[in-house]
Backbone bond lengths (Angstrom), bond angles and torsions (degrees), N, CA, C in turn:
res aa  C-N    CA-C-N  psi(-1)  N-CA   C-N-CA  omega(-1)  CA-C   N-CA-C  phi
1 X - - - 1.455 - - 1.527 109.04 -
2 X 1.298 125.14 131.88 0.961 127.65 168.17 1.809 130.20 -119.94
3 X 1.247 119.34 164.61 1.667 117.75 -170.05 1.725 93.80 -64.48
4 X 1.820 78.80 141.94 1.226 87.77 -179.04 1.816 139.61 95.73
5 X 1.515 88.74 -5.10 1.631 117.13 178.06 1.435 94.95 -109.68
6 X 1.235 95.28 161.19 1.998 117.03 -175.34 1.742 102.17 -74.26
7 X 1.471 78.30 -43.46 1.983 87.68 -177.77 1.667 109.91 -59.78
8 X 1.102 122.89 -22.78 1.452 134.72 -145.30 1.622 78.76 -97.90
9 X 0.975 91.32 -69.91 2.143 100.61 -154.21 1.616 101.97 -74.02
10 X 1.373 128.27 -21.08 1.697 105.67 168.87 1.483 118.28 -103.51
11 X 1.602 104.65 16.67 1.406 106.79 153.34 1.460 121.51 -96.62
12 X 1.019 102.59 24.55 1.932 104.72 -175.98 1.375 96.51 -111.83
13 X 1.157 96.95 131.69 1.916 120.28 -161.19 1.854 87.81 -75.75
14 X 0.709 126.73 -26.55 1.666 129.21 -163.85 1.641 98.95 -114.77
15 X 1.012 134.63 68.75 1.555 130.81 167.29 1.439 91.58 -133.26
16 X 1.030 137.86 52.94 1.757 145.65 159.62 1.713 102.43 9.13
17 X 1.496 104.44 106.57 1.127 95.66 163.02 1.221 144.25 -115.88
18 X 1.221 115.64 14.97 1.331 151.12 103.84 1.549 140.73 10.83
19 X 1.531 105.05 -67.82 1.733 114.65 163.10 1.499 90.50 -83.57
20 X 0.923 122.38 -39.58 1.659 108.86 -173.16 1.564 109.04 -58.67
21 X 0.846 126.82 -49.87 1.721 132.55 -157.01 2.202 82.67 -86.25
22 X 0.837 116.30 -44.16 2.195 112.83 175.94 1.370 93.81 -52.17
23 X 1.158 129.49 -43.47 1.613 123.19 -170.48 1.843 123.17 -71.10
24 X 1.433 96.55 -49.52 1.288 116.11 172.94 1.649 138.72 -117.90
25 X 1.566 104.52 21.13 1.352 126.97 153.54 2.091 108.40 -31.82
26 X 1.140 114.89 -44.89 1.724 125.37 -154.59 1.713 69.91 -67.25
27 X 1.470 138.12 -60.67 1.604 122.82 -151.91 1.768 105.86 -57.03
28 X 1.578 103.29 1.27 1.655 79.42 -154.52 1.993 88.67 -118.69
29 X 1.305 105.46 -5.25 1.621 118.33 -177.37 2.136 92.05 -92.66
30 X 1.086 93.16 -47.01 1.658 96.83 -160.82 2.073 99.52 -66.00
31 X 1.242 105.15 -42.31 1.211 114.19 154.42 1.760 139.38 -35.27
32 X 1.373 97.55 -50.05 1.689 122.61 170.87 1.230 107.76 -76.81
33 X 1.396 108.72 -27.23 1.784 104.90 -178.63 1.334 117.43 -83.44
34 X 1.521 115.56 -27.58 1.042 131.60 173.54 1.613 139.60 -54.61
35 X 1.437 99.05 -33.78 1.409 131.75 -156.32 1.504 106.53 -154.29
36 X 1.394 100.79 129.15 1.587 121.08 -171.92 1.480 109.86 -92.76
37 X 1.213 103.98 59.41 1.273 104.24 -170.31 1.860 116.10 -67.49
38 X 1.528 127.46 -6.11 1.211 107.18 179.63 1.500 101.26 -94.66
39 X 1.261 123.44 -10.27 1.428 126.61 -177.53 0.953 128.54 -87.86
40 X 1.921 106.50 -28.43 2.001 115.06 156.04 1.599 111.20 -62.76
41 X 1.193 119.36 -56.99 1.636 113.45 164.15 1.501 130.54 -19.46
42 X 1.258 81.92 -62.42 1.757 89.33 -175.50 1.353 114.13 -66.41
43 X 1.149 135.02 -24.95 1.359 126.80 142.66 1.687 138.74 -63.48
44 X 1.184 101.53 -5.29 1.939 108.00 141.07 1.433 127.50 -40.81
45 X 0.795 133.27 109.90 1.598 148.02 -170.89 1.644 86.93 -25.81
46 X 1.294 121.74 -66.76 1.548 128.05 -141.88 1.689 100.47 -112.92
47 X 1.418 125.03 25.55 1.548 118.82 -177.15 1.371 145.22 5.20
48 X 1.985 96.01 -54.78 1.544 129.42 171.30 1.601 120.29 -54.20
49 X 1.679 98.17 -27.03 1.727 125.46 -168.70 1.693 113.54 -128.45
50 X 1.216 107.36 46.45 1.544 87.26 -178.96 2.002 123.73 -113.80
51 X 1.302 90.40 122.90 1.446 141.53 -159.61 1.552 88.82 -53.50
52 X 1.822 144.75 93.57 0.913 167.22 91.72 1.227 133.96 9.81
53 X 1.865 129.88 79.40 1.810 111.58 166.09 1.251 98.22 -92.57
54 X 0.894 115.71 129.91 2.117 125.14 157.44 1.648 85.41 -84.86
55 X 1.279 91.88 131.99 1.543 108.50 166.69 1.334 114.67 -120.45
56 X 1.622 112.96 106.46 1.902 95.34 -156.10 1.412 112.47 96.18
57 X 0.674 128.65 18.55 1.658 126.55 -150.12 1.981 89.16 -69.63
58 X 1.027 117.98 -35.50 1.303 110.63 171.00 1.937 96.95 76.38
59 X 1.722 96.77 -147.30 1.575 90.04 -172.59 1.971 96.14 -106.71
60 X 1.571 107.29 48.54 1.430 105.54 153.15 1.723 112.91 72.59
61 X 1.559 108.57 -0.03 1.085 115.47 158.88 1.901 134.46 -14.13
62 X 1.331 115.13 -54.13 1.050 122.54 162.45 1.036 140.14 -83.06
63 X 1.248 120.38 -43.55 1.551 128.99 156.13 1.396 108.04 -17.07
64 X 1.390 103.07 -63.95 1.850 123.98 -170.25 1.598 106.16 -50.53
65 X 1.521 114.01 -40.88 1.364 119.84 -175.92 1.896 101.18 -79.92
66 X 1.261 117.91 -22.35 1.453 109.56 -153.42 1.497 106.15 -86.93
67 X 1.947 105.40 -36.43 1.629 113.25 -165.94 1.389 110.45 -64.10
68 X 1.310 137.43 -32.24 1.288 134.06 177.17 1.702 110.81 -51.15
69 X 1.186 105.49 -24.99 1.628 92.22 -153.60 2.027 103.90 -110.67
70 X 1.818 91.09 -5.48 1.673 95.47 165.75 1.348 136.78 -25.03
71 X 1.406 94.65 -73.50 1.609 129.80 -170.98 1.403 118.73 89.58
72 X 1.270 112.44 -159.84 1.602 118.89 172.22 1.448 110.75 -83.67
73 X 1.734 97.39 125.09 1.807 109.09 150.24 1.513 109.04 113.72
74 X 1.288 106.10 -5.00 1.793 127.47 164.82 1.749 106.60 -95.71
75 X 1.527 82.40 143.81 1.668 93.18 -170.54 1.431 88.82 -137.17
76 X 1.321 139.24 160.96 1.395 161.76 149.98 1.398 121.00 -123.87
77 X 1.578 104.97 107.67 1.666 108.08 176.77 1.783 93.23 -106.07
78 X 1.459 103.28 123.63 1.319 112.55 -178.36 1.518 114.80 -78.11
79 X 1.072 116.03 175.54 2.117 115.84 150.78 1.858 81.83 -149.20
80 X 0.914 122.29 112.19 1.603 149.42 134.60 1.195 125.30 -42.02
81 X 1.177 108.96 85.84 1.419 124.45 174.62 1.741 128.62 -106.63
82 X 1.652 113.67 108.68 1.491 109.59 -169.16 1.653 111.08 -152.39
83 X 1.414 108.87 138.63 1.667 83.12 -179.40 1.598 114.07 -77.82
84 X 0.575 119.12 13.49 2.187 127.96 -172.62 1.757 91.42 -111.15
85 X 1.881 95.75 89.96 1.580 91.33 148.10 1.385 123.63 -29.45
86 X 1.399 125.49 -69.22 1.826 146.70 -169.55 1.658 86.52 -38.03
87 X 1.331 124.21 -46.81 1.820 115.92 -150.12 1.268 87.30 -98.78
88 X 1.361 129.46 -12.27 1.721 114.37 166.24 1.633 127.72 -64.64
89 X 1.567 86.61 -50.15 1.379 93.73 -176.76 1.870 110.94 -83.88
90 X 1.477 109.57 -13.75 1.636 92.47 167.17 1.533 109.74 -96.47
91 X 1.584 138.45 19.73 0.979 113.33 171.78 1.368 92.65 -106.61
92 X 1.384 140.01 -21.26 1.789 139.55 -170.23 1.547 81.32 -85.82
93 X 1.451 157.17 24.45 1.260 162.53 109.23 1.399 109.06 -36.16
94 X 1.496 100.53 -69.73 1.252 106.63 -158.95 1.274 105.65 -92.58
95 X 1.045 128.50 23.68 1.870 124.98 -179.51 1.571 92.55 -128.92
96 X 1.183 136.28 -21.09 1.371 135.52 137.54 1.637 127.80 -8.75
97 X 1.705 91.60 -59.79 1.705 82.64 -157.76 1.723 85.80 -111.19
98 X 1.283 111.32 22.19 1.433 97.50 176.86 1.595 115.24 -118.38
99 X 1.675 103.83 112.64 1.811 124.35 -165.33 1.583 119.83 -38.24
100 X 1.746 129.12 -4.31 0.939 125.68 168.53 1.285 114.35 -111.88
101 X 1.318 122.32 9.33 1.547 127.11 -162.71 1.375 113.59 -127.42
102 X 1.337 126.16 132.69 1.182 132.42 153.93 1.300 141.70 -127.81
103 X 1.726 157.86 155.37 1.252 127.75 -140.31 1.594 88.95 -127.83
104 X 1.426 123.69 126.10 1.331 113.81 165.43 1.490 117.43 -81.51
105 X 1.588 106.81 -66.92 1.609 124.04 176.87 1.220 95.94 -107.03
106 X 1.520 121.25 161.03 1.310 156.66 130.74 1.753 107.89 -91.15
107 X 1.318 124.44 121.17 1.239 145.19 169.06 1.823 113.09 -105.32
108 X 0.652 122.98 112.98 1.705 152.93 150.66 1.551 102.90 -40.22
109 X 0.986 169.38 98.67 1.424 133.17 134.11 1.862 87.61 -163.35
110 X 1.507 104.80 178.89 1.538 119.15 179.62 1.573 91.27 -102.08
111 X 1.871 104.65 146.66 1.075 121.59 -176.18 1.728 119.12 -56.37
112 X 1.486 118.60 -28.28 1.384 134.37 -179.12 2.001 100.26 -62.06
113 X 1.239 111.14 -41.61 1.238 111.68 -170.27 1.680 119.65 -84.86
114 X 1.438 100.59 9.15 1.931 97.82 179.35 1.628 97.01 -71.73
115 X 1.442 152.89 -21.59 1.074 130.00 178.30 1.309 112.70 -60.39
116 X 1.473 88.39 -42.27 1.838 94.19 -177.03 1.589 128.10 -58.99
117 X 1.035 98.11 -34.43 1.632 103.79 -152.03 1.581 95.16 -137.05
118 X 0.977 134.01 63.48 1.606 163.47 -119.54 1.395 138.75 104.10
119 X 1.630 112.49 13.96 1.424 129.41 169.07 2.113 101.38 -29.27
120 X 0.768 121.79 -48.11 1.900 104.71 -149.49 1.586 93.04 -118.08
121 X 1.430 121.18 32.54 1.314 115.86 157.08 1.459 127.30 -90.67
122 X 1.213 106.69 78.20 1.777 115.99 -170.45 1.953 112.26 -101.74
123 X 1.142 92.63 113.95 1.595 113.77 -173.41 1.601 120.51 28.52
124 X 1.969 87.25 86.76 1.183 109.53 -159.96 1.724 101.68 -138.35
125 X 1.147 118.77 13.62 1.347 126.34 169.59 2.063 103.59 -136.06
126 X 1.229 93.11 150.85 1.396 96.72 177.43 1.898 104.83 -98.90
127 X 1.280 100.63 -38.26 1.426 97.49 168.75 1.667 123.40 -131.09
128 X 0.828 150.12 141.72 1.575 155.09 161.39 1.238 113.34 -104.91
129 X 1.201 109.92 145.33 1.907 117.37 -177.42 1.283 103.01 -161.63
130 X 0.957 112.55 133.80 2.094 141.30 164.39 1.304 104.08 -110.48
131 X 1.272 94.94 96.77 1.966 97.18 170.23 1.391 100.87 -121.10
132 X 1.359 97.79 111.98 1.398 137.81 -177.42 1.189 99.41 26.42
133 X 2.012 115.37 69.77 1.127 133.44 145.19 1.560 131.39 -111.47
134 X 1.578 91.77 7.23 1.663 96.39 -169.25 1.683 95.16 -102.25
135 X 1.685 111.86 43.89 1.852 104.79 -174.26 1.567 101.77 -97.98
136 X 1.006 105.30 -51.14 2.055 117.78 -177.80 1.828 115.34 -62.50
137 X 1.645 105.39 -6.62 1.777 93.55 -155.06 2.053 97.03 -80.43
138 X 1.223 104.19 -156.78 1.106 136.02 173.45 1.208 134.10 -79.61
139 X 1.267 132.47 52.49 1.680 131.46 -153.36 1.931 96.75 -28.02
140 X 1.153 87.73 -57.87 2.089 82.68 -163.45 1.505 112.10 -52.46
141 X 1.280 126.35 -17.12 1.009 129.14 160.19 1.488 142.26 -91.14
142 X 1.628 123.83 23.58 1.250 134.29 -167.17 1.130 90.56 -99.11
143 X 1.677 144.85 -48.20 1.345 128.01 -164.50 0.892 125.29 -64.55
144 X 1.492 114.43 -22.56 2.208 120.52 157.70 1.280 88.00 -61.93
145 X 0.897 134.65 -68.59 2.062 127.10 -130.41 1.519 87.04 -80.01
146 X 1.529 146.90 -44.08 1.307 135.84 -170.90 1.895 112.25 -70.20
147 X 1.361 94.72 -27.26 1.777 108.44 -174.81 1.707 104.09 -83.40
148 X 1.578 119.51 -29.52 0.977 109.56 142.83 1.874 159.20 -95.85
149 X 1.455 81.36 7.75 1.706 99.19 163.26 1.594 92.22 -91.12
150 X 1.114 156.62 21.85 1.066 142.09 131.48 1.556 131.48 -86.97
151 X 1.031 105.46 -36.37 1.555 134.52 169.18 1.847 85.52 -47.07
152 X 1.572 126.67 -65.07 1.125 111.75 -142.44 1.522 106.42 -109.17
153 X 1.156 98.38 14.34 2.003 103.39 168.87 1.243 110.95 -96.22
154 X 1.693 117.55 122.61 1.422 120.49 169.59 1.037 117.22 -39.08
155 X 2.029 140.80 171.49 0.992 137.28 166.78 1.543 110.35 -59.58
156 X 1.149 88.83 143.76 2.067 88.49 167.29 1.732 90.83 87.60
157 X 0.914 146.91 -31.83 1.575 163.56 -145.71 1.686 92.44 -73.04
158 X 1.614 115.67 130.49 1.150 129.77 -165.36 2.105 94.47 -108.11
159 X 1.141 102.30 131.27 1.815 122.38 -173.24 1.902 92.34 -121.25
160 X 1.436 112.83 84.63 1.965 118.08 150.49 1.123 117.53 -91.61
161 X 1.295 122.83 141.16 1.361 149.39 -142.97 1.647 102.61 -165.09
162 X 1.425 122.73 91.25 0.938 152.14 161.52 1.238 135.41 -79.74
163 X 1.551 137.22 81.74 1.536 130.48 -104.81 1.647 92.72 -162.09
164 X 1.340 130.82 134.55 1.180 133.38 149.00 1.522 111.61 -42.60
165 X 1.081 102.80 157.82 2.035 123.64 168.16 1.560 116.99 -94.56
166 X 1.060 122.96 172.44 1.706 112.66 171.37 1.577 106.65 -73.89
167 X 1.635 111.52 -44.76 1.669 120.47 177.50 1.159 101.32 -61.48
168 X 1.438 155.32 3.43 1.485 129.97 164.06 1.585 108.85 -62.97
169 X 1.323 105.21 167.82 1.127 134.08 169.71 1.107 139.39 -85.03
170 X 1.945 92.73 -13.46 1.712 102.23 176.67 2.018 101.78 -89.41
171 X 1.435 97.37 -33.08 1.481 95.47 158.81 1.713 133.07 -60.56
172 X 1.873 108.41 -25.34 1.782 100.77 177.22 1.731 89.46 -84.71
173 X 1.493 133.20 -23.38 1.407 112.26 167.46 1.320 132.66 -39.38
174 X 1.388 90.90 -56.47 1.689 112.35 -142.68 1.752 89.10 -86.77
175 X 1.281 132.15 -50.27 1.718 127.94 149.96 1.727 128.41 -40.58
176 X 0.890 104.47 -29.13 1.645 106.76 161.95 1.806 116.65 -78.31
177 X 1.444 101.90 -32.69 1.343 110.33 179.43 1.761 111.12 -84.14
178 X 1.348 123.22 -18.10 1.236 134.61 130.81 1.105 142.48 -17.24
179 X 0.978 108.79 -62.42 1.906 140.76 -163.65 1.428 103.10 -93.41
180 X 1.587 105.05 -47.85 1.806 93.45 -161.24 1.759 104.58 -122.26
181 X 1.295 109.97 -1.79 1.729 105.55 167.43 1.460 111.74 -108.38
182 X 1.844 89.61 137.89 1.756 88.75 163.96 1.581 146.89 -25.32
183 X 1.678 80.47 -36.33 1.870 93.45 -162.53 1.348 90.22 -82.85
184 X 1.451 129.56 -47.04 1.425 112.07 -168.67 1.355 133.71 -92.48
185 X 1.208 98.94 37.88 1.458 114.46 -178.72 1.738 98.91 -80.72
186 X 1.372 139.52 -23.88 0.778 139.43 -134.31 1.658 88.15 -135.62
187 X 1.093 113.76 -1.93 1.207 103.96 173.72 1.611 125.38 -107.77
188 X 1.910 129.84 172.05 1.247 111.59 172.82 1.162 116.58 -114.47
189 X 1.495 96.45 162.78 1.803 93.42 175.74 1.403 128.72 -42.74
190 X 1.466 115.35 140.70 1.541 98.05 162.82 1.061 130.11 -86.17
191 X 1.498 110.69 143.09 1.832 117.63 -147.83 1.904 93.04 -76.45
192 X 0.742 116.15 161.09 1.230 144.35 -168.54 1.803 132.76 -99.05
193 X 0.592 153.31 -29.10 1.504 148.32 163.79 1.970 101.75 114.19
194 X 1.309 115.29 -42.59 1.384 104.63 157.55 1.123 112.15 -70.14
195 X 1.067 141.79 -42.92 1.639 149.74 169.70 1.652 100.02 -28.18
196 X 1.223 118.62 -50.56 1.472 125.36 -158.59 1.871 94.33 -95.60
197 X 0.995 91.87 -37.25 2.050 82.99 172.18 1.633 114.14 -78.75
198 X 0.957 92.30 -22.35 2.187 86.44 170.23 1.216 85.69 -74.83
199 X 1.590 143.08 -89.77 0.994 158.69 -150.29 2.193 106.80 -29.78
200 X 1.493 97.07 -38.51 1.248 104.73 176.70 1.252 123.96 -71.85
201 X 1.303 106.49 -56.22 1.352 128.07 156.71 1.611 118.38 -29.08
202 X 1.288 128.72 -37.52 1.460 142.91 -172.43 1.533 83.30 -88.58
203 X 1.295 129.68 -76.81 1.389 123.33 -167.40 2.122 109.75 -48.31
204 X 1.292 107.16 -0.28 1.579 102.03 -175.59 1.303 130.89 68.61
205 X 1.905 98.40 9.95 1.433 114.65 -179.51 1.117 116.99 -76.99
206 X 1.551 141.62 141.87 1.562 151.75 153.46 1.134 97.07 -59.44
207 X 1.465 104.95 153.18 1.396 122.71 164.13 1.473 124.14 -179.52
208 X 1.352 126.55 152.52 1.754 114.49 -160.36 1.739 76.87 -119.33
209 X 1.511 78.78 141.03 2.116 95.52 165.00 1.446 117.59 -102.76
210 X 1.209 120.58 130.00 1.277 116.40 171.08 1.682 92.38 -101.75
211 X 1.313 124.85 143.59 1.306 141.93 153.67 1.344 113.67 -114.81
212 X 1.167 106.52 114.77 1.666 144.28 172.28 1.375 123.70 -97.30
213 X 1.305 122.69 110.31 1.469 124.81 -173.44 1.652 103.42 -126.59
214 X 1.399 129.72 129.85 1.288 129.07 157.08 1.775 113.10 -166.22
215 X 1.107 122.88 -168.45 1.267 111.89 -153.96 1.758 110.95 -120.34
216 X 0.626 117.44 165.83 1.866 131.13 -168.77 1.690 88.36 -120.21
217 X 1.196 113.39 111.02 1.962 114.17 168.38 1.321 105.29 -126.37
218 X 1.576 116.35 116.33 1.074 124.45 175.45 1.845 112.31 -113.40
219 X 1.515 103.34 111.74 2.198 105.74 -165.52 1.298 109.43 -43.06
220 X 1.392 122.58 143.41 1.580 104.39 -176.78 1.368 123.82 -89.55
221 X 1.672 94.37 14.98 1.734 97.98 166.43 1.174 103.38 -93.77
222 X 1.134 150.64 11.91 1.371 147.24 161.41 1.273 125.16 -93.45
223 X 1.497 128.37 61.61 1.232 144.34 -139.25 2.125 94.77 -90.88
224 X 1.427 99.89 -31.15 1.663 81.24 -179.46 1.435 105.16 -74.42
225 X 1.578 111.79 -33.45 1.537 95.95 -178.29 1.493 136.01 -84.20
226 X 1.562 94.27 2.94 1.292 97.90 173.02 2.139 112.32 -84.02
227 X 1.530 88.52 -15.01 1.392 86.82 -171.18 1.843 101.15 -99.23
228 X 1.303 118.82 -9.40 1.542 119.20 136.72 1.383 135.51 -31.21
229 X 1.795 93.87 -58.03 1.744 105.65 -168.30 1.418 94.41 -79.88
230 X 1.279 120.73 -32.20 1.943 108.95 175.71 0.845 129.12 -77.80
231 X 1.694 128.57 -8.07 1.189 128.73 143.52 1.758 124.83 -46.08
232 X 1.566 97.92 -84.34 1.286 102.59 161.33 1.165 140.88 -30.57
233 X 1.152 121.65 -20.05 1.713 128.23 175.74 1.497 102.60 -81.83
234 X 1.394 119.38 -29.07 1.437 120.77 -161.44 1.952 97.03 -118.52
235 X 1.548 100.91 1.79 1.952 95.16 -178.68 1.484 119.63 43.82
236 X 1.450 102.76 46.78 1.635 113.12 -173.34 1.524 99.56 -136.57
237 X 1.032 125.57 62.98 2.147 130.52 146.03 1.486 111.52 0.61
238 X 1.733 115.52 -50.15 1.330 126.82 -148.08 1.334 100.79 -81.35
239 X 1.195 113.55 -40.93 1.923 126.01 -147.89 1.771 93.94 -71.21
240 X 0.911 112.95 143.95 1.673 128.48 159.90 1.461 98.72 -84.71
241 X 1.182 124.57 97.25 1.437 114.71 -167.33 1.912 106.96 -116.17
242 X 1.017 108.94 7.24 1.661 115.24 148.74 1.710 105.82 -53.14
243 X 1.305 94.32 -90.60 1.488 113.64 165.93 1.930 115.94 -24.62
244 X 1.232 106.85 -65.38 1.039 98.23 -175.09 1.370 131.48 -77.17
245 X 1.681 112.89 -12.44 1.726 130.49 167.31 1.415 108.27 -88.15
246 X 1.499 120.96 31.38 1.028 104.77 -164.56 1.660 111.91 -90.70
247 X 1.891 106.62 -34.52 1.226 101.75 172.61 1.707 133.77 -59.20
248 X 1.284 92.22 -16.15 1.844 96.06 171.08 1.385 121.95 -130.97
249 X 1.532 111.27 26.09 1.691 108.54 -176.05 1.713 111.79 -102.68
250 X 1.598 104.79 2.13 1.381 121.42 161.17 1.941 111.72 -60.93
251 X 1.436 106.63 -33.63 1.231 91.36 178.32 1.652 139.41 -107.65
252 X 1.860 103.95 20.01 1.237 125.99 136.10 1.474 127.45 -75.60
253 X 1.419 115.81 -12.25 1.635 122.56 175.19 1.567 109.18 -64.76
254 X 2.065 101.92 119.21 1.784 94.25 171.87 1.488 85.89 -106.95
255 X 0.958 107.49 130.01 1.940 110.97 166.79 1.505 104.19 -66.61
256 X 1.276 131.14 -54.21 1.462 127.62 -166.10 1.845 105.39 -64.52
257 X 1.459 109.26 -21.38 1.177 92.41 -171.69 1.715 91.46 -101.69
258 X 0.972 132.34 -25.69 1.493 125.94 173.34 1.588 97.23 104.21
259 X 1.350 123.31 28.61 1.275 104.84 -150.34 1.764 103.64 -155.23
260 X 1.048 130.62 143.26 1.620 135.66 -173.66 1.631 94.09 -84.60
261 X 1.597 112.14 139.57 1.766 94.45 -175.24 2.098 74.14 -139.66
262 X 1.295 96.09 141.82 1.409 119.70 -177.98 1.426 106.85 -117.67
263 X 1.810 121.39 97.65 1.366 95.02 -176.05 1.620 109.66 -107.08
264 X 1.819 107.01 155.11 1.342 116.10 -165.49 0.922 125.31 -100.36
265 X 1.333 153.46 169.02 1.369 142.61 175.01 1.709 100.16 -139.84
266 X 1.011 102.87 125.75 1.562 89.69 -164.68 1.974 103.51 -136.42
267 X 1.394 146.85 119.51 1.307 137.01 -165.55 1.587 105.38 -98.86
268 X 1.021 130.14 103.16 1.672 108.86 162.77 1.723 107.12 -90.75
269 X 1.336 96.24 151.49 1.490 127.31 -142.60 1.087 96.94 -125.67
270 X 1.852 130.24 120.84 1.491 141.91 -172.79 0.881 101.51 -123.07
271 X 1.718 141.30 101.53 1.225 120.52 148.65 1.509 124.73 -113.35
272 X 1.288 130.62 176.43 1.756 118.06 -176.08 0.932 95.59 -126.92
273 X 1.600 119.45 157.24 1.270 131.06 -174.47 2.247 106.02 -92.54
């Protein structure tokens, strides 16, 4: 594993996830507001039983935001899928103590490889979702992994895809950190959310876009956590990234608000099987 990989940075016992989730809580409220998500459910054949891949599932971030707003008579049996042992076992944590959720499998593997190593799973989830796990993969490899998240959603079966924009900010980061650091010379862009709607489009799939825009504000007296959130945007632990954002982090500075404001552009992505 190396700096700068997904695998690398959510196996580090110390990447606070915590100030991270205080900063960018608004993606996961602006999201819920957006989308009726306990009312698309309930139109799942089986409501009481519905059959769950987290793709990315990360450390369960959403889930946490989603179960409050369920209600009665919805159930979620997950399968957890992430390449970061560490984000497996803290999101089947956090889907634990939360009353609509339960964890069947935990899966091991990188998102590029479910064709492979999940060949004969044919409509065996009622829903699948990548929330904002499709940033680190393989562009040349999404048209297997999208042709088979179709393959494996029941009929009627709802496919969200929760995806950066090209106008985010975690994209003018993570491209500056590209261009002018060692480590990311070696790395690729993160794919984008139009990336994944051409990509759909080729597969002949429907799908409705929600576009979501709001802002990441980190106070500018909070200098460790600002040099937290610039890690994380770019999945680099190593980088001194005060120092190194320095030539362009003047133009997230609002003086009146006292405060660095990062704005996002973010698409969630509906399609049905």
């Amino acid at each position: 594993m190396t700096s700068g990989s997904a695998e690398h940075y959510y196996d580090q016992d110390g990447w606070d996830v915590g100030s991270w989730v205080d900063i960018i809580a608004v993606e996961y409220t602006s999201l819920l507001a957006a989308y009726p998500f306990s009312q698309a459910l309930r139109q799942l054949t089986r409501p009481d039983r519905i059959r769950l891949l987290d793709v990315g599932c990360g450390t369960a971030i959403f889930p946490g935001y989603l179960d409050p707003t369920l209600g009665n008579g919805l159930h979620v049996e997950a399968d957890l899928l992430d390449i970061s042992a560490a984000s497996l076992v803290s999101a089947q944590q956090v889907l634990e103590r939360l009353p609509h959720f339960s964890v069947r499998r935990s899966l091991q593997m990188r998102i590029e490889d479910l064709p492979d190593r999940l060949p004969d799973w044919r409509e065996t989830h009622d829903v699948i979702w990548a929330i904002h796990s499709f940033t680190t993969v393989e562009l040349e490899q999404m048209p297997r992994v999208l042709a088979w998240v179709f393959r494996a959603l029941a009929p009627g079966g709802y496919f969200y895809l929760y995806q950066l924009a090209a106008a985010a900010s975690y994209q003018r980061l993570h491209d500056f950190y590209r261009v002018h650091h060692p480590n990311g010379a070696s790395q690729r862009p993160f794919m984008q959310a139009e990336e994944s709607q051409s990509l759909l489009d080729d597969l002949g799939q429907s799908y409705h876009v929600y576009p979501l825009a709001f802002e990441h504000t980190v106070k500018g007296m909070h200098r460790s956590g600002l040099e937290k959130y610039l890690r994380k945007c770019i999945l680099d632990d190593s980088v001194e990234a005060l120092d190194f954002f320095r030539p362009i982090l003047d133009e997230f500075y609002e003086p009146e608000r006292r405060a660095y404001v990062f704005p996002q552009t973010v698409h969630f992505i509906v399609a049905q099987a």
